[in-house]
C-alpha positions as a printed NumPy array, in Angstrom:
array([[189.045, -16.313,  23.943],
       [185.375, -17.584,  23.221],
       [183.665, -16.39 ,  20.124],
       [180.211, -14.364,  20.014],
       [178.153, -14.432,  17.322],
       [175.744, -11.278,  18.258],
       [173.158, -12.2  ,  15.035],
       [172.145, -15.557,  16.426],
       [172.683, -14.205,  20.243],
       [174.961, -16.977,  21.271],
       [177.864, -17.445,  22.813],
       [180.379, -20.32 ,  22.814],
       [182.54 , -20.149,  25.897],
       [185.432, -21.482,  27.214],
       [185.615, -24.499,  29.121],
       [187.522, -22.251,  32.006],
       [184.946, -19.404,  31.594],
       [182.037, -22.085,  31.748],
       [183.809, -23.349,  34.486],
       [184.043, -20.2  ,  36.937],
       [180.225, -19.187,  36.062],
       [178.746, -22.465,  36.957],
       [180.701, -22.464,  39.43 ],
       [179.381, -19.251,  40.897],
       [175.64 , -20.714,  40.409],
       [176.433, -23.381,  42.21 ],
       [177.554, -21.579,  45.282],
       [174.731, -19.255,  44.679],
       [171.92 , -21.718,  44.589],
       [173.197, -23.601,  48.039],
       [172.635, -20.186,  49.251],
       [169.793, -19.72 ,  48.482],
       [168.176, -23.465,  49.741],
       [170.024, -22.304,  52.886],
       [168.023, -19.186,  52.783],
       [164.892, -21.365,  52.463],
       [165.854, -23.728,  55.455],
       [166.322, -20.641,  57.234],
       [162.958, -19.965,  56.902],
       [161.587, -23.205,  57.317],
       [163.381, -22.996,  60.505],
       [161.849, -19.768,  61.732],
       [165.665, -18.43 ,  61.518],
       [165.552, -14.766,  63.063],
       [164.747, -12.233,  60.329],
       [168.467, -10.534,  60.806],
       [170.031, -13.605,  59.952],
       [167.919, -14.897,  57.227],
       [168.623, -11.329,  55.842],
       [172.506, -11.391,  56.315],
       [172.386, -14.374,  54.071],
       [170.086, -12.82 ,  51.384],
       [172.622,  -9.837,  51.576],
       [175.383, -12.478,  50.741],
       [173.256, -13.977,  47.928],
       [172.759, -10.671,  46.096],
       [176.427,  -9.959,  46.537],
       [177.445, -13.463,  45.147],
       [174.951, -12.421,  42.192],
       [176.505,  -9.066,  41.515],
       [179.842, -10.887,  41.46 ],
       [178.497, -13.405,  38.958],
       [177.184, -10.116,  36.923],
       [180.584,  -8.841,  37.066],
       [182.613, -11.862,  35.473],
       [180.087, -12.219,  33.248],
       [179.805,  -8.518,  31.88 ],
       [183.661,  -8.62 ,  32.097],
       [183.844, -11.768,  29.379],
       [181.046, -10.18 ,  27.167],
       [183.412,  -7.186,  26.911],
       [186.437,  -8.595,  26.527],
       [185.553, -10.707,  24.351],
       [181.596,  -9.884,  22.066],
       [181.981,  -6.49 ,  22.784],
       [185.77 ,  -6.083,  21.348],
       [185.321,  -8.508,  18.774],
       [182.171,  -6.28 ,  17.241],
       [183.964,  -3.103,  17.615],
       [186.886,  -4.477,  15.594],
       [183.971,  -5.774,  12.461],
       [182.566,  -2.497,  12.85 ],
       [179.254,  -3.042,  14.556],
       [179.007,   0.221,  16.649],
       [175.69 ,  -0.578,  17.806],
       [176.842,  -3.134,  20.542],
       [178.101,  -0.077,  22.251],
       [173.963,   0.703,  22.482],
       [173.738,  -2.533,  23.447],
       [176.142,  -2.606,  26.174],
       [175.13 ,   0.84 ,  27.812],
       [171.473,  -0.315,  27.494],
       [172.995,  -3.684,  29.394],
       [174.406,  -1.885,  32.305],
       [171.612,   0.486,  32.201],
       [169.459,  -2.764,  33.62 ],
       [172.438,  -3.823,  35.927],
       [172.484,  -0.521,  37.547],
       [168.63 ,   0.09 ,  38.224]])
């Protein structure tokens, strides 16, 4: 499990878990030149869009394994050393993700 350390607002991860995410932004930045040679193209505006709806959803699914470490692994280890206030810090978090 990769450690946070909330007072300097790191976080070392795991070479699996730094693995998956880049990973994702790999995948997610090919989509998105593919978006732009789409464009360049004259693409029809459906079809560009279809593949900016697949970007976003490759983005929220990023989001999601990456909220799902923080709380498995900052968020837990700060409730265990008493540091209520990354609750705030988390609702505040998905607050943002949710607008």
């Amino acid at each position: 499990m990769g450690d946070c350390c909330c007072a300097e607002r790191t976080k070392e991860r795991g070479e699996e878990e730094l693995r998956s995410l880049t990973n994702r932004l790999n995948r997610i930045e090919g989509q998105i030149r593919g978006i732009r040679g789409m464009l360049e193209k004259s693409a029809y505006c459906p079809d560009i869009l279809a593949q900016v709806a697949a970007a976003n959803a490759a983005l929220n699914a990023f989001s999601r394994e990456l909220l799902a470490n923080h709380i498995r692994t900052c968020v837990v280890q700060d409730i265990h050393e008493g540091r209520e206030e990354t609750v705030d810090e988390l609702l505040a978090t998905l607050q943002k993700l949710m607008k």
